[in-house]
N, C-alpha and C positions, 0 to 999 in steps of 0.2 A: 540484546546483544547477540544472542544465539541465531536467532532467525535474519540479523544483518549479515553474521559472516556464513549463514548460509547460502544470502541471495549470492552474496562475495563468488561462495563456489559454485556456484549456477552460472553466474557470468562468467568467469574461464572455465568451466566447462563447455560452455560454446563455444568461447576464444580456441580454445584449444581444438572445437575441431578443425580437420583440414578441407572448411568451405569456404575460400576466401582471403585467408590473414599470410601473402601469397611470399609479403618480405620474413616473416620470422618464419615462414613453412621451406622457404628457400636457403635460409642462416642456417637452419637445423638440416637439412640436407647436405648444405656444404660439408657441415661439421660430421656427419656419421657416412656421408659417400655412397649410403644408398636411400633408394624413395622409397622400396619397400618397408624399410627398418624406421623410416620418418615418419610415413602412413601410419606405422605399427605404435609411435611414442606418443602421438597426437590421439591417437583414440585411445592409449591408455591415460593419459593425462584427462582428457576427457571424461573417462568412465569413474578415474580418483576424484576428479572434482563434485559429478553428480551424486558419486556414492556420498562425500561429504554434506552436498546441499538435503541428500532423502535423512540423513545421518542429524544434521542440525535442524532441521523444521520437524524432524520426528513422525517423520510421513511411510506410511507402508503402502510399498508400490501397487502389491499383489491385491490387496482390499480396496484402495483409491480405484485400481481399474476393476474388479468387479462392481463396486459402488456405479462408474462411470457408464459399464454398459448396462447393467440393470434400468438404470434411468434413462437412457437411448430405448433400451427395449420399451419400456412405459410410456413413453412419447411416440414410438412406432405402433403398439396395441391402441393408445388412445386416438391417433386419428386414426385406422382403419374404423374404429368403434363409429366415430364421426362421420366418415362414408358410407355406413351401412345406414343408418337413420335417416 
């Protein structure tokens, strides 16, 4: 159940950015009368949903991406290794 209402805030946390979703990004503009202050509620709506999706699957951001590049680096040393042979 934890890790479904986290995919939950992963999906609006996309929804909520402002790339595309052009009718509710235009309702909430009408409603506050400026773009700047609507840019500003969609990326924090955004930022609330993802902190919830790292927050429910129990995921730490700062180790996932060293993990991530550590393993890029190992695949970048191993084919050079490959080339040299």
């Amino acid at each position: 159940m934890r890790e479904r209402l986290g995919t939950i805030s992963l999906a609006l946390c996309v929804f909520f950015l402002p790339l595309g979703y052009d009718l509710v990004f235009w309702m909430v503009q009408e409603l506050t009368g400026s773009y700047g202050l609507t840019i500003f509620l969609f990326y924090v709506l955004s930022a609330v949903f993802f902190g919830f999706y790292i927050y429910l699957h129990k995921k730490n951001p700062i180790s996932h991406t060293k993990d991530k590049v550590k393993e890029k680096k190992d695949q970048i040393k191993s084919k050079f290794k490959k080339k040299e042979l």
